[in-house]
KEKE-3310 file (N, C-alpha, C; in steps of 0.2 Angstrom, whole numbers, plus 5000, padded with zeros to 4 digits):
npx = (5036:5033:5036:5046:5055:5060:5063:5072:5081:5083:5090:5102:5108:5110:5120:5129:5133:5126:5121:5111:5103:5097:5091:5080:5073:5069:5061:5050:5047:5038:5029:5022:5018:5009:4999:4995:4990:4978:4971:4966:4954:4946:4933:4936:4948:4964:4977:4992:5005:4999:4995:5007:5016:5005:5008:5023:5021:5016:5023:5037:5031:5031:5044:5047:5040:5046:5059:5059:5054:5065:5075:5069:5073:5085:5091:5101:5106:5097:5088:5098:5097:5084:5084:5090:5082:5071:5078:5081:5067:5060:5069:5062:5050:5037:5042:5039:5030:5033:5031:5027:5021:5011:5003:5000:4992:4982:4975:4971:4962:4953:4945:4940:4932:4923:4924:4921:4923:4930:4922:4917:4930:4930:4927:4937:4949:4947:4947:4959:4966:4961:4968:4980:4988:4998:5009:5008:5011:4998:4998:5003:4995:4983:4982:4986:4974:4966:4972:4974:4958:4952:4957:4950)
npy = (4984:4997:5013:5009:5006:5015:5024:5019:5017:5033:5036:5029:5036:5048:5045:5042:5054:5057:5066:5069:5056:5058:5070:5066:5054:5061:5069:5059:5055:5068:5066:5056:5059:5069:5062:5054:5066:5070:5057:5056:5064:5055:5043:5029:5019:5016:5002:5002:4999:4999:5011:5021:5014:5019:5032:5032:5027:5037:5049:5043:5042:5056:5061:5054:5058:5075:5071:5067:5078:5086:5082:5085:5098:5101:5101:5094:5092:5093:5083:5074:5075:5071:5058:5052:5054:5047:5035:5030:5032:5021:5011:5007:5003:4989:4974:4977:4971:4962:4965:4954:4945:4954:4955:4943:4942:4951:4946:4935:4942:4947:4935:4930:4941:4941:4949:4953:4966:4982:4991:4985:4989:4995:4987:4978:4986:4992:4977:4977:4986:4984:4972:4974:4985:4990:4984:4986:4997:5007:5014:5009:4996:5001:5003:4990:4980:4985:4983:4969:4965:4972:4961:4950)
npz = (5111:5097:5102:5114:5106:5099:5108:5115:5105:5102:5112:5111:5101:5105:5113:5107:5100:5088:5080:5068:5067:5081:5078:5069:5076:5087:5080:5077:5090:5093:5083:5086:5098:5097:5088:5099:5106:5098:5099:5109:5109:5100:5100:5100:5104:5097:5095:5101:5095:5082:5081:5083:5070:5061:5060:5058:5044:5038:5041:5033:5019:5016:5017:5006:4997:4997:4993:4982:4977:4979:4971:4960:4960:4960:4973:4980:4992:5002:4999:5002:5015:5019:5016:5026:5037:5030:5032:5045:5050:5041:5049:5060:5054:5049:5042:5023:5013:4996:4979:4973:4985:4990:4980:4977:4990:4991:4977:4983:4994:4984:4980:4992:4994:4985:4973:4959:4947:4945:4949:4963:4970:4980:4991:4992:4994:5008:5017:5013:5018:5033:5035:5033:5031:5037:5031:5017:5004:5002:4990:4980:4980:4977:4961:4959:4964:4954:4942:4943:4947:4935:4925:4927)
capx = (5033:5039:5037:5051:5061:5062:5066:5079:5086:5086:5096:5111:5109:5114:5127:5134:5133:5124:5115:5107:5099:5095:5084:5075:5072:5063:5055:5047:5044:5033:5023:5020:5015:5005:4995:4993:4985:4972:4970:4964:4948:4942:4929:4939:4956:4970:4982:4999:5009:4997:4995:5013:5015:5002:5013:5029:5021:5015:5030:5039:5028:5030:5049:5048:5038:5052:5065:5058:5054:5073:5080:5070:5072:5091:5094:5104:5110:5092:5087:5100:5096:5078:5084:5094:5078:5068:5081:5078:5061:5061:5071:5056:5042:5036:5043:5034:5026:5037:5026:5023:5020:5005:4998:4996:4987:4978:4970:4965:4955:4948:4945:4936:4925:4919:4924:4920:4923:4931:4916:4918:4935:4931:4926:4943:4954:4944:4950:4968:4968:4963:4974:4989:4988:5005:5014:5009:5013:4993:4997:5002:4987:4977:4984:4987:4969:4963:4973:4968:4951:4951:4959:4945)
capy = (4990:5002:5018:5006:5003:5024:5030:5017:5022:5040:5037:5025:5038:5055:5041:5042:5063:5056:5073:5067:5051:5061:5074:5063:5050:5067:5070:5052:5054:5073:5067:5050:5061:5073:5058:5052:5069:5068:5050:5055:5066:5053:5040:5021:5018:5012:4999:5007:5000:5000:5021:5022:5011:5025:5037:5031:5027:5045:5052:5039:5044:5062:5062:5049:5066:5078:5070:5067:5084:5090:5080:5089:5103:5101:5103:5087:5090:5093:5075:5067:5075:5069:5052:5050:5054:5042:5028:5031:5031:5013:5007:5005:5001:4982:4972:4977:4964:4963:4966:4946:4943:4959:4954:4935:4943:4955:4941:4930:4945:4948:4930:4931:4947:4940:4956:4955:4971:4988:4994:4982:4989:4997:4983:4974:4989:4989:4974:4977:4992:4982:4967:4974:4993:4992:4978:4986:5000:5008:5019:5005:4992:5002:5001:4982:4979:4989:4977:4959:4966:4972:4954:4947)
capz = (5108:5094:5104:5117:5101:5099:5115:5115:5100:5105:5118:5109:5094:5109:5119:5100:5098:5082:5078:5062:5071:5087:5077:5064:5082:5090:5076:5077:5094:5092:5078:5088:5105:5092:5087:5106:5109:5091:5100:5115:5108:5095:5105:5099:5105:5093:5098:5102:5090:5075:5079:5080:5064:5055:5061:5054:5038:5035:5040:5028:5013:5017:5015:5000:4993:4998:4992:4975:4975:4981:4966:4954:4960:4961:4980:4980:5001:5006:4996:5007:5024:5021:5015:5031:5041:5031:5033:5053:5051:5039:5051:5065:5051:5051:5037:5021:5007:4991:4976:4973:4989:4990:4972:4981:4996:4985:4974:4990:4997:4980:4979:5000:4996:4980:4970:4951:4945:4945:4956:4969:4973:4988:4996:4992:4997:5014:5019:5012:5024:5039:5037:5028:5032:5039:5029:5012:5001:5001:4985:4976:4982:4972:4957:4960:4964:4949:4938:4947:4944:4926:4922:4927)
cpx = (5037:5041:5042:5057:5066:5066:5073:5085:5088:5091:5103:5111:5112:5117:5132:5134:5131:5118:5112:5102:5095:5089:5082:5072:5066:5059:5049:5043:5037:5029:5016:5015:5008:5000:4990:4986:4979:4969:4964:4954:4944:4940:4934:4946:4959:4974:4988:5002:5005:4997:5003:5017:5012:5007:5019:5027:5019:5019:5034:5038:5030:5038:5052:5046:5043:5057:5067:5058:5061:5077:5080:5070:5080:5093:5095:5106:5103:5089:5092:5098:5087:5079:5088:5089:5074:5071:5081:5072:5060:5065:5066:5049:5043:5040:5038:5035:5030:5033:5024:5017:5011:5000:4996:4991:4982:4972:4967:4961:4951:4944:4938:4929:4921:4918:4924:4923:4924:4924:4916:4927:4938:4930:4932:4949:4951:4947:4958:4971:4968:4966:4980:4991:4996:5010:5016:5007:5004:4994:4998:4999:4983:4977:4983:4980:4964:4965:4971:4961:4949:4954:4955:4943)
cpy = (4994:5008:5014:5008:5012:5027:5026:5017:5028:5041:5034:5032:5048:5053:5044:5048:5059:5063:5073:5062:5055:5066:5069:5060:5055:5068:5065:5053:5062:5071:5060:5054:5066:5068:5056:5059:5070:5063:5052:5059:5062:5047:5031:5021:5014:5009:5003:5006:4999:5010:5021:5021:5016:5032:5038:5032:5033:5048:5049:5042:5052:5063:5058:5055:5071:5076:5070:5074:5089:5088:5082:5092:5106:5103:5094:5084:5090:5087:5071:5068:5072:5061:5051:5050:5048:5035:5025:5029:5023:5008:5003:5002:4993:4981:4975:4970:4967:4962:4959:4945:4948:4957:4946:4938:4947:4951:4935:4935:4947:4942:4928:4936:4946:4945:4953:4959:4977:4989:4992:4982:4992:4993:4977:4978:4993:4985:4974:4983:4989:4975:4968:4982:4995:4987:4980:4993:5003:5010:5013:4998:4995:4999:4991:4980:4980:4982:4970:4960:4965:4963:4950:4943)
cpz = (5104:5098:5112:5113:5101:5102:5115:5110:5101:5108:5118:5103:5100:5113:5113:5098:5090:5081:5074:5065:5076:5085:5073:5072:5084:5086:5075:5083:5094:5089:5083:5095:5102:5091:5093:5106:5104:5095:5106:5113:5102:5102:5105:5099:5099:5097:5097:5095:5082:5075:5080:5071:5059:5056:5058:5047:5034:5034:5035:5020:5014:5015:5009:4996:4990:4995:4984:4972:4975:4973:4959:4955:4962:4967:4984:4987:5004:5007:5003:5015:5024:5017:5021:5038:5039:5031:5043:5054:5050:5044:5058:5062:5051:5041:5031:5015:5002:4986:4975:4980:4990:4983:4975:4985:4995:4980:4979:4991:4991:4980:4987:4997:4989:4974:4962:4949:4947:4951:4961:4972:4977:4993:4998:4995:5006:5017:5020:5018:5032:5039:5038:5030:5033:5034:5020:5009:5000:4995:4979:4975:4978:4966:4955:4960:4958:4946:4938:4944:4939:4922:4924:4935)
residu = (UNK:UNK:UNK:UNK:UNK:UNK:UNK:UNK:UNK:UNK:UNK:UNK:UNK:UNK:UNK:UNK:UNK:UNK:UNK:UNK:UNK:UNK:UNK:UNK:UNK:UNK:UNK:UNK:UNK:UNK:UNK:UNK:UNK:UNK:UNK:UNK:UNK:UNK:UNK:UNK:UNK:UNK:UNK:UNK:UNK:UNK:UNK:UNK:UNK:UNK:UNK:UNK:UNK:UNK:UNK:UNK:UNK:UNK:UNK:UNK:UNK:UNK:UNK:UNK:UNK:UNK:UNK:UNK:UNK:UNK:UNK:UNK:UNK:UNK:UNK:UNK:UNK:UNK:UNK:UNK:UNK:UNK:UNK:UNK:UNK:UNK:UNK:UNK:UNK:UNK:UNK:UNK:UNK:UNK:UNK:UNK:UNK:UNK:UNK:UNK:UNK:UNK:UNK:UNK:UNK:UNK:UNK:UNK:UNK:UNK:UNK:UNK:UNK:UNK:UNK:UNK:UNK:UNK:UNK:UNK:UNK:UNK:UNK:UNK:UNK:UNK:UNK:UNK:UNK:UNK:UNK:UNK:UNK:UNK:UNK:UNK:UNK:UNK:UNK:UNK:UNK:UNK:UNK:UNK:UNK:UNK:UNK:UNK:UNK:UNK:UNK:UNK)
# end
């Protein structure tokens, strides 16, 4: 399980006085325990390592944000303290799909859900959320989807 992988990284990353590892690590784990308790008042349980998984990838995208924003904004040491967080983070996420690979999997489920047309491109990024959710870059599935479609 991921939330295995974490605590046992925690614990080689404070044997190592590794203080940069040690807090991003914690911060994985609060967002993760944060989740658990949201988890517990919604009525359908998530599998562990798929709500850990949406967790990381938030967090992930969120210091992808940051970072971009540090670099225009000339704060060049903040950029790296939050690329050092999300290199911690990416190192617990599942492999992802390399743009060939998601534009192949992308055109099978258009190709499955019988999608025609720009309109019918909620019923193909549906799919793409519950097969691939973890393995593919959502913000750029759309995109991709768009284009597959408009090409006919």
């Amino acid at each position: 399980m991921i939330r295995d992988e974490i605590k046992a990284g925690l614990i080689t990353a404070m044997k190592a006085r590794d203080s940069e590892k040690t807090a991003a690590l914690r911060l994985i784990q609060a967002a993760v325990r944060y989740r658990d308790i949201e988890e517990r008042t919604e009525s359908d349980a998530t599998d562990d390592d798929k709500l850990v998984t949406e967790v990381l990838l938030k967090m992930a995208k969120q210091r992808r944000e940051s970072i971009d924003m540090y670099e225009k904004g000339g704060r060049p040491e903040l950029a790296a303290k939050e690329q050092s967080e999300l290199d911690v983070i990416s190192s617990f996420l599942p492999k992802q799909m390399s743009e060939e690979e998601a534009k192949a999997a992308i055109a099978g489920l258009i190709k499955e859900s019988g999608a025609s047309s720009i309109k019918e491109m909620g019923k193909v990024m549906g799919l793409i959320k519950e097969r691939y959710a973890t393995q593919m870059d959502m913000s750029k599935a759309g995109p991709m989807v768009k284009a597959l479609l408009a090409q006919g």
